[in-house]
C-alpha positions, 0 to 999 in steps of 0.5 A, spaced: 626 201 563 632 200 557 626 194 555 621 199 555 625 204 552 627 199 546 620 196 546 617 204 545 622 206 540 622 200 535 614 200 535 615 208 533 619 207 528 618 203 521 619 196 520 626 198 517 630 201 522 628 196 527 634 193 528 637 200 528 633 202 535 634 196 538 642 196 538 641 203 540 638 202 546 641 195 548 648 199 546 646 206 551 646 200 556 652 197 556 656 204 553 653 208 559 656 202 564 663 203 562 662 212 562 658 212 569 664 205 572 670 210 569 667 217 570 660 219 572 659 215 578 666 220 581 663 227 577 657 225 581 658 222 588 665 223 589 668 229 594 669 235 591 666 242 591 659 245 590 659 243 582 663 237 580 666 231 585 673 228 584 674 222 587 671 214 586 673 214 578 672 207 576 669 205 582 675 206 585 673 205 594 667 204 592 665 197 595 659 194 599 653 197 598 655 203 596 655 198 589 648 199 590 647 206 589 652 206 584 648 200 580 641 205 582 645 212 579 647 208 573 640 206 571 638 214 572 644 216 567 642 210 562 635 213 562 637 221 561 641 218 555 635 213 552 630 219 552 634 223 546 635 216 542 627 217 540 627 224 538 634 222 532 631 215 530 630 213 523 637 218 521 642 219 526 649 216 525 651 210 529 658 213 531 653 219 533 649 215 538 656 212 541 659 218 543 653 222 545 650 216 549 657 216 553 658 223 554 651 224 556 652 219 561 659 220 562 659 228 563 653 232 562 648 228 567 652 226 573 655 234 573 648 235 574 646 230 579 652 232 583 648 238 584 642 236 585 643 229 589 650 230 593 651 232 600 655 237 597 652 239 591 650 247 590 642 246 589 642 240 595 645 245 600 641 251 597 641 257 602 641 253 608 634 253 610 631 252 602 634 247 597 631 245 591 627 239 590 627 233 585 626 227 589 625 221 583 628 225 577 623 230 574 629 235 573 635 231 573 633 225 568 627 228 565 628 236 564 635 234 561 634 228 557 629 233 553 633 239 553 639 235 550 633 231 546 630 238 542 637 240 540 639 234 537 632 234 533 632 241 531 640 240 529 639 233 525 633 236 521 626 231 520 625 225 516 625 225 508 617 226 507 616 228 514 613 235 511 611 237 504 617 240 501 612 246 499 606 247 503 609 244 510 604 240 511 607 235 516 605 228 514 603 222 518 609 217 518 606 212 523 610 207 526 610 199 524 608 196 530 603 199 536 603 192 540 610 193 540 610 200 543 603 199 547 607 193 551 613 198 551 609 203 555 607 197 560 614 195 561 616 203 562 610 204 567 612 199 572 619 202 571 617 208 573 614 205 580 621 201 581 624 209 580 620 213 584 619 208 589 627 206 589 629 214 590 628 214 598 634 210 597 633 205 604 628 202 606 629 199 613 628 206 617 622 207 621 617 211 616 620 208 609 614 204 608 609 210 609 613 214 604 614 208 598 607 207 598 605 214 598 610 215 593 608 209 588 600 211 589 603 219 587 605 215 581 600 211 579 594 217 580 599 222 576 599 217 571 592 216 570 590 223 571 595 224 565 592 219 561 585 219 561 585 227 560 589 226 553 585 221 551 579 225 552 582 232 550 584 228 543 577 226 542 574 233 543 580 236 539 580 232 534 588 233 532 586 227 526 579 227 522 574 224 524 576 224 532 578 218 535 580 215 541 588 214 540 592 210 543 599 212 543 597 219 546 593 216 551 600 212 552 604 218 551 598 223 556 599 217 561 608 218 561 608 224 561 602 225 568 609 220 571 614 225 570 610 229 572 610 227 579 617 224 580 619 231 583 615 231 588 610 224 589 614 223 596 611 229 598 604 230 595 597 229 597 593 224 592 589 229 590 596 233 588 598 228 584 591 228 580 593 235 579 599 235 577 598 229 572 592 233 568 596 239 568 601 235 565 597 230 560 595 237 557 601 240 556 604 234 553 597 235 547 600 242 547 607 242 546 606 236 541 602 241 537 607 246 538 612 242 536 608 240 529 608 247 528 615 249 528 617 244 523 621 239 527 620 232 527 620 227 533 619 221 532 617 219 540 615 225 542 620 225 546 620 232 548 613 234 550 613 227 555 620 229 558 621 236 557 614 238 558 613 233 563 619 235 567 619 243 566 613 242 570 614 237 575 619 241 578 614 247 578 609 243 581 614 240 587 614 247 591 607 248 589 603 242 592 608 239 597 604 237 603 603 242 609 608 248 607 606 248 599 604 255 596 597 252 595 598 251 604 601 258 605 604 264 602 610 264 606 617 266 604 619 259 605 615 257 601 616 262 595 624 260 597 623 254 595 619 255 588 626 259 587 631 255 588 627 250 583 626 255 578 633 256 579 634 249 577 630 249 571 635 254 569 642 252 570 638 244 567 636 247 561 642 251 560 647 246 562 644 241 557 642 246 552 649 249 551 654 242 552 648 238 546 648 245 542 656 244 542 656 236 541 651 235 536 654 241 533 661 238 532 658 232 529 653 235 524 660 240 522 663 235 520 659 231 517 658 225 522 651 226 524 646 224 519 645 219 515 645 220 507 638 221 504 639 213 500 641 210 507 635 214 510 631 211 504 633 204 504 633 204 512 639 203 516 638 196 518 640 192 512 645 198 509 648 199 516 647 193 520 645 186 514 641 184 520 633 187 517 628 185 523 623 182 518 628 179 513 623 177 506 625 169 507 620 169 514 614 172 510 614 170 504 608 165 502 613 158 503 610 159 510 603 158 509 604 153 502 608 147 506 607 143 512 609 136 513 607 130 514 610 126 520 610 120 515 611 123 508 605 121 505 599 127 503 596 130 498 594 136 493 587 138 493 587 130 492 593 128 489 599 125 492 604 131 491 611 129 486 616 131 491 613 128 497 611 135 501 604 136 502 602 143 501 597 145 504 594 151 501 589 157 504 582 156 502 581 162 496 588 160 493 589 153 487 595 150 485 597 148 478 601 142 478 603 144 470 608 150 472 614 149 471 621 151 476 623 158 477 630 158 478 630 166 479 631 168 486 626 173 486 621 169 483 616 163 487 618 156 486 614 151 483 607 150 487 608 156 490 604 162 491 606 168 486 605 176 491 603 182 488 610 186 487 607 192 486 604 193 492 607 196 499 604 191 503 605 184 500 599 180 499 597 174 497 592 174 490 586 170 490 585 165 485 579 169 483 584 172 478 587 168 473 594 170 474 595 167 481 595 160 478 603 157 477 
């Protein structure tokens, strides 16, 4: 899933702040592997009360197979964390993304998955004959990693030139990479049927195998549902003009059907889960729309997919259950569990909402939270990391201008080359023997090919133009 994550976020993001993304999310991690080992595995899983655990802090009597669960529970709370990093990338302080990334995971996730997943837990036990219901994470993960990721967006502000100063107008500030994204969202799809189908939790008991097959299918067809709705409710609705097939709403439709069905994919019809997913691919192209209109800013949509995604799931969960689901019967019991899931939604976001407002405000009081507007505009991976991803050096035109020969002897468009290295040049471009070395960094050496400095996407001039010849 953090592959995934990573491979996402860095093609959304522009060419400048890729390394920044990338150590954010390798680095959520291995800081969410040292808050879970010390606190978060205890607050979860631990004896305790009805609200919090005490016990197994630094996996401390946790042995054997309980390593298992831990390694599983570990992956949910890195997750819950790695849905926030895409709403503040491109201006979030790296200090900022250390301390929340092992809050979130050390403190505000497992307090709540002690309540939902313990055997002690206060929305597990319910009232005894009615229990709130999330079986993968709809709630748990999803709700809360969106609810922490709209207060940390809203706090930290847009992006410089996100939108017109004056008019408001959002401007369209596009990633650098949609391959990279797409293979992201590929490697997120299939996380999430290791996820939802991993949930059970064993699977050497009688009726585990029906149970993960119902629930990965479940997944898959919530998925696709979401997808292909999107797609086509972009198209009619034309969001951008002309219409197009767009495929990054089509990724986001299709992510969003699947967080939708985590909460109840052990217990849906297929045919459920074709619901569940429309209904969320719909609401994902709603609340991106809304969220534009607001004024706020996030980069990955990160909040429509999991925060619309999870609210709905967990509604969709007691609606939809097979046999004792509000569309089978309108009975009490299934009225008392739409409750205790609304109950859930309730306490999720509240929890949430309330630790990040006070995390990130303490970070934006003092001064910790957002980069400078020159750092913003540079891009933080030179100004903060010295490690840009596309370094000049291996684009520049030394790539296409040089290759050598394996015994040394070539020739220039018919002549031997003075320094022993043929040069191999792109059929609309010339050399000229006559031009002298340039001995300035930022100029081209001798019989090398000049770039255009005055364009944003650098290109070489065609020797059409008398000024390309060196």
């Amino acid at each position: 899933m953090q592959g995934g994550f990573a491979l996402l976020e860095c093609g959304a993001v522009r060419s400048k702040n890729t390394t920044n993304i990338l150590i954010k999310n390798l680095l959520n991690v291995f800081v969410a592997g040292i808050a879970y080992w010390i606190f978060g595995y205890a607050l979860a899983y631990g004896d305790g009360n009805s609200f919090i655990g005490f016990s197994l802090f630094a996996s401390y009597k946790v042995e054997g197979t309980m390593l298992a669960n831990w390694f599983f529970q570990f992956v949910f709370a890195a997750t819950a964390s790695a849905i926030v990093s895409g709403s503040v990338a491109e201006r979030c302080r790296f200090p900022a993304y250390i301390l929340y990334s092992f809050l979130i995971t050390g403190f505000i996730y497992p307090v709540v998955s002690h309540w939902t997943w313990s055997d002690r837990g206060w929305l597990a036990v319910g009232d005894g004959t009615n229990k709130f219901q999330d079986f993968a994470g709809s709630g748990v993960v999803h709700l809360l990693g969106g609810t922490s990721a709209f207060v940390g967006t809203v706090l930290l502000g847009p992006r410089i030139g996100k939108f017109d100063p004056i008019t408001g107008i959002p401007n369209d500030i596009r990633g650098h990479s949609v391959p990279l994204t797409a293979l992201g969202g590929f490697i997120l799809l299939f996380g999430f049927l290791a996820f939802n189908g991993g949930s059970l939790g064993h699977i050497t008991q009688p009726g585990d195998g029906a149970a993960a097959a119902t629930t990965v299918a479940n997944t898959i067809i919530g998925g696709s549902f979401g997808g292909i709705i999107n797609l086509i409710v972009h198209r009619l609705v034309a969001l951008s003009k002309p219409s197009q097939w767009s495929l990054l709403f089509f990724l986001n439709g299709v992510l969003t059907g699947m967080v939708s069905t985590c909460a109840g994919c052990e217990e849906f019809y297929p045919w459920g889960a074709a619901v569940v997913g429309t209904i969320g691919g719909l609401l994902f192209f709603l609340l991106h729309a809304v969220i534009i209109a607001a004024k706020i800013d996030d980069p990955l949509d990160a909040v429509a997919v999991h925060f619309g995604g999870g609210f709905w799931g967990l509604i969709a969960a007691p609606l939809f259950k097979r046999h004792s689901g509000i569309v089978f019967e309108n009975s009490n019991e299934s009225l008392m569990g739409l409750a205790w899931n609304v109950a859930g939604i309730t306490a999720i976001i509240g929890w949430s909402g309330i630790l990040s407002l006070i995390m990130f405000g303490l970070l934006k009081a003092f001064g910790q939270f957002r980069v400078d507007p020159e750092t913003e505009l540079k891009g933080l991976d030179i100004t903060m990391h010295g490690e840009p991803a596309y370094p000049a050096p291996s684009w520049e035109e030394e790539q296409y201008s040089h290759r050598y020969a394996q015994d040394g002897n070539y020739t220039v468009n018919g002549r031997k080359s003075k320094d022993q290295t043929e040069v191999d040049l792109l059929p609309n471009m010339s050399f000229n023997e006559n031009s002298s070395k340039q001995t300035h960094k930022t100029q081209p050496e001798a019989g090398r090919f000049r770039l255009m400095s005055t364009s944003t996407n650098p290109a070489f001039i065609p020797d059409t133009q008398t000024t390309t010849h060196l």
